[in-house]
LUMFIBA-302142 format. One line per 4 residues: number of its first residue (from 1); their letters; for each residue x, y, z of C-alpha. Coordinates in nm, 4 decimals, always signed. Layout:
LUMFIBA-302142
NUM) A) X Y Z | ...
***
This chain:
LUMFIBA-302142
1) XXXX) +25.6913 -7.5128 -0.4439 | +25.3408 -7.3313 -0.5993 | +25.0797 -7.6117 -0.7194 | +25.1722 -7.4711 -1.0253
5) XXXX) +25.5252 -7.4419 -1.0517 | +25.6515 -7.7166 -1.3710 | +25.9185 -7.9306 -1.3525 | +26.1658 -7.8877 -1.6555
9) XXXX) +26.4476 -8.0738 -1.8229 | +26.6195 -7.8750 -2.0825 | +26.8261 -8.0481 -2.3548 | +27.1266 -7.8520 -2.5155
13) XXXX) +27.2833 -7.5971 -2.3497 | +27.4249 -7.4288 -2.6592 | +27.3897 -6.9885 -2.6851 | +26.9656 -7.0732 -2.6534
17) XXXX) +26.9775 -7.2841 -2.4092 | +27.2227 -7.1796 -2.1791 | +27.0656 -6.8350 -2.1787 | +26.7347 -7.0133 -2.0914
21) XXXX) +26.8510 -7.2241 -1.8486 | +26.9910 -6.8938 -1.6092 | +26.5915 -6.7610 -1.6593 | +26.4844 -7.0966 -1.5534
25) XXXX) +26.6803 -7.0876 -1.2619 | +26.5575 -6.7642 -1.1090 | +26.1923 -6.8392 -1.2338 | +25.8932 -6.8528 -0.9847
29) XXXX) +25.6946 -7.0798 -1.2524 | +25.9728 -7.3536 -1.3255 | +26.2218 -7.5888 -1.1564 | +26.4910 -7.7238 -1.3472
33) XXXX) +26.4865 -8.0791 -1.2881 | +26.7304 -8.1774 -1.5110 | +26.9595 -8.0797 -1.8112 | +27.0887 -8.2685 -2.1477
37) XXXX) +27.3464 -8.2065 -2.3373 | +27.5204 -8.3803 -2.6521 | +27.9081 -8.2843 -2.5829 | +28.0722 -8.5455 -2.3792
41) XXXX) +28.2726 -8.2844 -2.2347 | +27.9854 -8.1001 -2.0492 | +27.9139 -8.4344 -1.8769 | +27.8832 -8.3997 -1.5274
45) XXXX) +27.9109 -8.0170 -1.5221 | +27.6631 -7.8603 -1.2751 | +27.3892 -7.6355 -1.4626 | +27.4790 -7.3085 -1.2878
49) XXXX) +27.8267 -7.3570 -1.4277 | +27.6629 -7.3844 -1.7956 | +27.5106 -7.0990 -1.7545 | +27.7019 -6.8685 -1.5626
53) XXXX) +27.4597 -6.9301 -1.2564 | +27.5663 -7.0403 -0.8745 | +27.6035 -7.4310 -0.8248 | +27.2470 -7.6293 -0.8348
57) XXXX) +27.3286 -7.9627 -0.7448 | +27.2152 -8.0572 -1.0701 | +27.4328 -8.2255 -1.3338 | +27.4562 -8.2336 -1.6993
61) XXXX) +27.3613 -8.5665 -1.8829 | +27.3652 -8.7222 -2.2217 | +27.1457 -8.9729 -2.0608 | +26.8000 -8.9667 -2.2392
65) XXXX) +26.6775 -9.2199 -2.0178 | +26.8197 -9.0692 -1.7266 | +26.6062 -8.7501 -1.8139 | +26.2963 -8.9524 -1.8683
69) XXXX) +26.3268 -9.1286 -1.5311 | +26.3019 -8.7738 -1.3128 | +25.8867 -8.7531 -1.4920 | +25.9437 -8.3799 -1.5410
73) XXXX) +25.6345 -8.1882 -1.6948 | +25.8136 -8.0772 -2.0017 | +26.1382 -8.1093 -2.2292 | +26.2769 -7.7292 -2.3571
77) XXXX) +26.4631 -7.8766 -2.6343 | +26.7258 -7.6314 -2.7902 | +26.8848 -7.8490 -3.0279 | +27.1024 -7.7872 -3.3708
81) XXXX) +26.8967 -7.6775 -3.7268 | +26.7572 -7.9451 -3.9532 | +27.0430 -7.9255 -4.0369 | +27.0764 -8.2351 -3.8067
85) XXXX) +26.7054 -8.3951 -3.8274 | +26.7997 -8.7496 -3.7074 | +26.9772 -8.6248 -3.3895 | +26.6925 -8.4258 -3.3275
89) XXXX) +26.4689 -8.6638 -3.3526 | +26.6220 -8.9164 -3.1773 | +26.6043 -8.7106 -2.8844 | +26.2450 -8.5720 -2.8883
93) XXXX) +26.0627 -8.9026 -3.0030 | +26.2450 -9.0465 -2.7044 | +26.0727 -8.7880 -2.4749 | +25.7389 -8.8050 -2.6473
97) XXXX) +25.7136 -9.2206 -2.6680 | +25.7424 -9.1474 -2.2554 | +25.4517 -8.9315 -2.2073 | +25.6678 -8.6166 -2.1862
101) XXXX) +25.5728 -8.2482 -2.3565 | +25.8360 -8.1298 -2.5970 | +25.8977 -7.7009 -2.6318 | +26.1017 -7.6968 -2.9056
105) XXXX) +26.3209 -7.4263 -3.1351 | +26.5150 -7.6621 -3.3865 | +26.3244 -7.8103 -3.6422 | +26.1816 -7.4926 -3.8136
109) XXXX) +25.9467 -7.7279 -4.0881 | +25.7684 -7.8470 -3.7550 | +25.6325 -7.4699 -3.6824 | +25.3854 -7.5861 -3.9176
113) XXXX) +25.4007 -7.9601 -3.9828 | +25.1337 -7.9806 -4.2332 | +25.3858 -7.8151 -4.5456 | +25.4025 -8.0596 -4.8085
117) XXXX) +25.7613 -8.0277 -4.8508 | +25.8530 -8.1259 -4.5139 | +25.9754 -8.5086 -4.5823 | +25.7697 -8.7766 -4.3691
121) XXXX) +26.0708 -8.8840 -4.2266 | +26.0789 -8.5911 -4.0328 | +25.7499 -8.6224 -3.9572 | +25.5513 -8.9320 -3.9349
125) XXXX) +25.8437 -9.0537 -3.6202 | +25.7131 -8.7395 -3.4160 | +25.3112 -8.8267 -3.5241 | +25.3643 -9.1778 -3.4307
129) XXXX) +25.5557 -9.1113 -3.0902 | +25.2821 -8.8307 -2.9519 | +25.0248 -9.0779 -3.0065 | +25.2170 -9.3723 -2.8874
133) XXXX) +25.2949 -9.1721 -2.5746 | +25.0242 -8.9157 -2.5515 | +25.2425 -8.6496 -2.5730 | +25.2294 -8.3509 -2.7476
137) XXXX) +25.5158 -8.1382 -2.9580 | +25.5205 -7.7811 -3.0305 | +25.8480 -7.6114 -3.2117 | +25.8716 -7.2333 -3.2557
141) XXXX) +26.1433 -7.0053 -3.3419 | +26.2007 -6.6231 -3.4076 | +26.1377 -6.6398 -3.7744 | +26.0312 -6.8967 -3.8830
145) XXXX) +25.8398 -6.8530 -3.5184 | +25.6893 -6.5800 -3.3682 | +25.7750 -6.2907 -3.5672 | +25.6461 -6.3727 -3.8661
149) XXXX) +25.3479 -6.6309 -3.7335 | +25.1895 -6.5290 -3.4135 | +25.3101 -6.0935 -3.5025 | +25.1542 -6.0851 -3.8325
153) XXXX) +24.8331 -6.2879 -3.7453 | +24.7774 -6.1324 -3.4200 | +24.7477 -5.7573 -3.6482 | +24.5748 -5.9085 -3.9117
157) XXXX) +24.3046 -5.9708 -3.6238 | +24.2688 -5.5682 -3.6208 | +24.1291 -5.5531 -3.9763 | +23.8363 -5.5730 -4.1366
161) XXXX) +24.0263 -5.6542 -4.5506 | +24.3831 -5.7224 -4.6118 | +24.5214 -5.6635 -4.9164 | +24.8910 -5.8176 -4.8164
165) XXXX) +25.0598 -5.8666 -4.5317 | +25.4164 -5.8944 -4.5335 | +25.6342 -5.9764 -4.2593 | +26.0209 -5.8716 -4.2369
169) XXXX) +26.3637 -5.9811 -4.1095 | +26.5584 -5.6847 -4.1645 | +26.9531 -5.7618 -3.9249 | +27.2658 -5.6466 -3.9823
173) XXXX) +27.4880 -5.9796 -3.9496 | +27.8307 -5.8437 -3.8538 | +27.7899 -5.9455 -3.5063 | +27.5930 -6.3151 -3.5436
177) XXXX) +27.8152 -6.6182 -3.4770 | +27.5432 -6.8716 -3.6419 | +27.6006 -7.0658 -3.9739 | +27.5133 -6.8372 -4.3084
181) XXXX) +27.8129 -6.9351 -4.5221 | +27.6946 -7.2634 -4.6814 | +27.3148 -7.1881 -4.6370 | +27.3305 -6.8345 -4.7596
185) XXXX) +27.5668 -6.7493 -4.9503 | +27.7484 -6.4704 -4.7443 | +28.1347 -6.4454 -4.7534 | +28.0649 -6.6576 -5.0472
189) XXXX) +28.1499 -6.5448 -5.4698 | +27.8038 -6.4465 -5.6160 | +27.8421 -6.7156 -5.8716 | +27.7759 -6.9368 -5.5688
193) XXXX) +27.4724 -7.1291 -5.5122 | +27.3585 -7.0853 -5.1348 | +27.1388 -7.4537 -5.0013 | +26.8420 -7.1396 -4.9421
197) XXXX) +26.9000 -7.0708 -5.3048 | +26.6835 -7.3349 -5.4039 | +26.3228 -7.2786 -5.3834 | +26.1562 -7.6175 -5.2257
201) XXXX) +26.4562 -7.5965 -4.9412 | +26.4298 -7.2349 -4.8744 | +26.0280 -7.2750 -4.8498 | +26.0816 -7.5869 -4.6211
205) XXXX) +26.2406 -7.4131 -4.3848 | +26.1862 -7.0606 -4.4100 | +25.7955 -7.1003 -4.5841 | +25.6246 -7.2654 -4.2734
209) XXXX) +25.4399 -6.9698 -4.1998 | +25.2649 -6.8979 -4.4810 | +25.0608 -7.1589 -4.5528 | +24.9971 -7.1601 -4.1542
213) XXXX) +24.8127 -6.7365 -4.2426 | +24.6552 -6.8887 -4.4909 | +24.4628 -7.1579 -4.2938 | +24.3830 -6.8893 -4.0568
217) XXXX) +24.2891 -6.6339 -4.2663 | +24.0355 -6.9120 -4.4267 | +24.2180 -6.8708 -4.7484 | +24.3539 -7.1604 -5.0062
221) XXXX) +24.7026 -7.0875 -5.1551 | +24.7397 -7.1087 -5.5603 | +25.1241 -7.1856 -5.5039 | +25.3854 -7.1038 -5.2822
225) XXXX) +25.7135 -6.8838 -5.4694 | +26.0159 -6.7419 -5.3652 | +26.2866 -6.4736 -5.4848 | +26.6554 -6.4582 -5.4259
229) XXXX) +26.8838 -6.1228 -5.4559 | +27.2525 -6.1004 -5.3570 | +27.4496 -5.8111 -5.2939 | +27.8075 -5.7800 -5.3542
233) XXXX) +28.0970 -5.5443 -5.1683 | +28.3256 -5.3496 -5.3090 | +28.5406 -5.3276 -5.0019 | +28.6411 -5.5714 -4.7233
237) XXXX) +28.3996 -5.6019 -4.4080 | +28.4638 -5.7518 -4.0803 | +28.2419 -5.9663 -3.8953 | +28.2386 -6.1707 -3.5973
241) XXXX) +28.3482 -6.4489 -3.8126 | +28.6337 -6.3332 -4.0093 | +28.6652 -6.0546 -4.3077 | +28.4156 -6.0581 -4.6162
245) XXXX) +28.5949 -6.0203 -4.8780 | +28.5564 -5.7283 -5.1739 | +28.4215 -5.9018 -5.4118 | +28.2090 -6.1471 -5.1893
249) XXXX) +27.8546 -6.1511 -5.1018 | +27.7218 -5.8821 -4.7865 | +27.3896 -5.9079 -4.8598 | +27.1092 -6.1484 -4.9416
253) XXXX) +26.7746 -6.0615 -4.9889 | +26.4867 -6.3269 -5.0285 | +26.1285 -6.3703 -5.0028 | +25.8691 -6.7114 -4.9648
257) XXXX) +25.5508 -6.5287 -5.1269 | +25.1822 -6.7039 -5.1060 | +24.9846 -6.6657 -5.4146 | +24.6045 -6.6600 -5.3908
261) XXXX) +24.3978 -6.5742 -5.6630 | +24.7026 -6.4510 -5.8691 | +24.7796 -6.2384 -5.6217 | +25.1081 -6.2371 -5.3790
265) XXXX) +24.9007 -6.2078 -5.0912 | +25.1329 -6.3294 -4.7851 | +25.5390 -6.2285 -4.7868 | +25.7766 -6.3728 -4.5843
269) XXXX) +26.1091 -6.1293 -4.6234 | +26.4740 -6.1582 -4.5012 | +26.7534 -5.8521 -4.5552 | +27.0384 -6.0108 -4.4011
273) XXXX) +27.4080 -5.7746 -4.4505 | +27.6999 -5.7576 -4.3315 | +27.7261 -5.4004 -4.1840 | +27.3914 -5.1289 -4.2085
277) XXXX) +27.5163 -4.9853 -4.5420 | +27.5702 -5.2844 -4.7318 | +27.3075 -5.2934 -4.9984 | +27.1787 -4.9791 -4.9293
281) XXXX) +26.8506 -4.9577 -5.1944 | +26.7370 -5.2614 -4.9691 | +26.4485 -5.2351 -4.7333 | +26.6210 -5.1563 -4.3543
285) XXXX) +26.4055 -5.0567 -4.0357 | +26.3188 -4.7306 -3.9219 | +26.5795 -4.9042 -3.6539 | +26.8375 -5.0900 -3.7097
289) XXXX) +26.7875 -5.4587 -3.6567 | +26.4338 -5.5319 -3.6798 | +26.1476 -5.7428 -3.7338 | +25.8999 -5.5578 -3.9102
293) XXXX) +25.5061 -5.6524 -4.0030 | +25.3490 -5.4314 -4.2891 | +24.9921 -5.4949 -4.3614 | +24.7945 -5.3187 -4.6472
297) XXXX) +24.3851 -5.3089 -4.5881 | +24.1258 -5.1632 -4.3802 | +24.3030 -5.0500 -4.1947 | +24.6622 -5.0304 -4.2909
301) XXXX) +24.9378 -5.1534 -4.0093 | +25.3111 -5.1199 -3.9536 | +25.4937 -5.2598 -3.6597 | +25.8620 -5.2721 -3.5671
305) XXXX) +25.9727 -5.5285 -3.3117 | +26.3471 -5.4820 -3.1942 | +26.5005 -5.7049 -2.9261 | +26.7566 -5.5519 -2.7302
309) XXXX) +26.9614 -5.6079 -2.3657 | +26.9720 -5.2552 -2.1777 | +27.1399 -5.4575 -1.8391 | +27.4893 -5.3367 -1.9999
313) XXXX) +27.5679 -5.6302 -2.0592 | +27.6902 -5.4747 -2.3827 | +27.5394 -5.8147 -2.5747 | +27.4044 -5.7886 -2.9160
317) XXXX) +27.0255 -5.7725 -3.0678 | +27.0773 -6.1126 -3.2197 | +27.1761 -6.2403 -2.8829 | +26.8369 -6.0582 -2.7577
321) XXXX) +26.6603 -6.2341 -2.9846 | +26.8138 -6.5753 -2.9195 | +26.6940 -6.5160 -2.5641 | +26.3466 -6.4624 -2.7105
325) XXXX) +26.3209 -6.7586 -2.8905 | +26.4168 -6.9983 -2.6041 | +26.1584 -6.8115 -2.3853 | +25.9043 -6.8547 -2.6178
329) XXXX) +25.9350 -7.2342 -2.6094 | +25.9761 -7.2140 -2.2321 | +25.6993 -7.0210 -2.1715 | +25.4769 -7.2124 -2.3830
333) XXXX) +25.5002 -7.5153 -2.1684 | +25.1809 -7.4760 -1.9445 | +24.9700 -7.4131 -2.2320 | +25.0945 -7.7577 -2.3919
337) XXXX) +25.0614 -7.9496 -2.1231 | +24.7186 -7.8447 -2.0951 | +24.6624 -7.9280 -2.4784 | +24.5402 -8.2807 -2.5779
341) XXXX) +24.8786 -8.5209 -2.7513 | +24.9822 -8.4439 -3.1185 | +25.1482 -8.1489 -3.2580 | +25.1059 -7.7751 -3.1851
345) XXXX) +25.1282 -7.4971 -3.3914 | +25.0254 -7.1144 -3.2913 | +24.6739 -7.1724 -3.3748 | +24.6212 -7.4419 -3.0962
349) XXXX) +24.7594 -7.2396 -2.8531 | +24.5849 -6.9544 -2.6112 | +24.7760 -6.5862 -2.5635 | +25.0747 -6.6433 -2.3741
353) XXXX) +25.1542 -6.3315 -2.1636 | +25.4498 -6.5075 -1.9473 | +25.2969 -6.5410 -1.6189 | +25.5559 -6.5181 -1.3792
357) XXX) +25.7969 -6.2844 -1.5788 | +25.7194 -5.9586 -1.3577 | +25.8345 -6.0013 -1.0316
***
């Protein structure tokens, strides 16, 4: 073992985590020292067979304390959406209150704890528990996450005036297995009111990111808006989840929009449809399934980011970019141990280049 190597627990081993948990395994810069999980029925399996990976001698637990016990350097915690706040945390305050660094993708307020509309509840518990435990807790994602905190900001960096900068989830859908139904309003009749629909929810957990450009473009908002736009088929669509029907939402289209001087200054977009020519007058990528930065100033910039597997694998770009976002947490972990307890955001961290990743 390198001086160093860190020791990891991972908790939740569900498409995230168990991709993670095979990088972990064949990483030069971590040990897996333990895994977590929250379905009694994984109990007791070994990691490798969670993930696909050859036996490691180590076992699945739902055993916080169990976890806590082995001291490792860090908890990668790949938990469910907000969706489910308490279980979530449950489990990290547990971690923190021990002393233990917590890498986590799930609770998409935290990317930037300081919103106003993220309810103390979820965050005075995690406040209290870094500084009870002198721990610290950083939570990242894709978007909300790095495409549309540490892209955007990073280009911004190249300019001397910007105008605008707008940053861009632009996915075709027909392939993603995660929850859009109830939250946006796909598969749905347009007379339907999506949860994302309504503006403070759809700015807690989509609008992180703004205010976080603001503060470091040394800017103060005027207000925070958003827009909603649905799209509706005139023909049936398959997806990975069953048939939208004719008639149905295919398409959503929204945007969390920071206002400074009167001016939309910061844009947070998502074009989310259920097969590339659904809602075709919508924005789409020079490629399709994208995550796309557009700045307007001195000078102008436009960058594409696509995630893709080219092993043959034959797995999908939103699998790719699941991958990404547990790696991002995972990789992320030396940097917050070396950071002093309380939360993280992007701002507090350095440039993570994922030492260890070409070998």
């Amino acid at each position: 073992m390198t001086e160093d190597r860190k020791r990891i627990v991972l908790w939740g081993t569900g498409t995230v985590g168990s991709m993670v948990l095979a990088e972990i395994l064949r990483h030069p810069r971590f040990e897996l020292a333990g895994v977590g999980v929250s379905n009694p029925a994984k109990v007791g399996l070994d990691a490798g067979d969670l993930c696909g990976a050859p036996k490691t001698g180590v076992p699945a637990t739902d055993s916080i304390f169990e976890l806590i016990a082995l001291r490792p350097d860090a908890v990668v915690h790949y938990g469910p959406t907000a969706q489910f706040a308490d279980e979530n945390i449950r489990v990290i305050e547990a971690f923190l209150r021990a002393g233990i660094d917590v890498c986590s993708t799930a609770m998409t307020p935290w990317v930037w704890p300081a919103l106003d509309k993220t309810p103390r509840a979820w965050r005075d518990p995690i406040t209290e528990a870094c500084l009870a435990g002198g721990a610290s807790c950083f939570t990242t994602g894709i978007d909300p996450g790095f495409a549309n905190d540490l892209f955007p900001m990073t280009l911004m960096g190249l300019c001397g005036e910007v105008r605008s900068v707008r940053a861009s989830e632009l996915l075709d859908y027909t392939d993603y297995e995660g929850d859009y139904e109830v939250e946006m309003g796909i598969g749905k009749p347009p007379e339907f009111t999506a949860l994302l629909e309504h503006p403070d929810l759809l700015i807690m957990a989509w609008g992180p990111t703004v205010p976080m450009i603001a503060e470091a473009a040394g800017i103060q908002l005027d207000s925070i808006t958003t827009t909603w736009d649905k799209w509706v088929t005139p023909v049936d669509r398959p997806s990975a989840k069953g048939t939208v029907r004719a008639g149905t939402v295919a398409a959503i289209r929204f945007s969390v929009n920071g206002i400074h001087r009167g001016r939309e200054v910061i844009t947070l977009e998502h074009v989310n449809r259920i097969g590339h020519d659904a809602a075709p007058d919508w924005p789409s990528g020079t490629r399709d399934d994208v995550y796309r930065v557009d700045i307007v100033g001195s000078p102008s910039i436009s960058q594409e980011t696509s995630f893709r597997f080219t092993d043959g694998s034959g797995r999908t770009p939103a699998i790719a970019g699941c991958l990404a976002t547990g790696m991002r947490a995972l990789n992320a972990v030396p940097a917050v141990n070396d950071l002093p307890p309380g939360w993280v955001t992007p701002l507090d961290l350095p440039l993570i280049a994922g030492a260890g990743t070409i070998r």
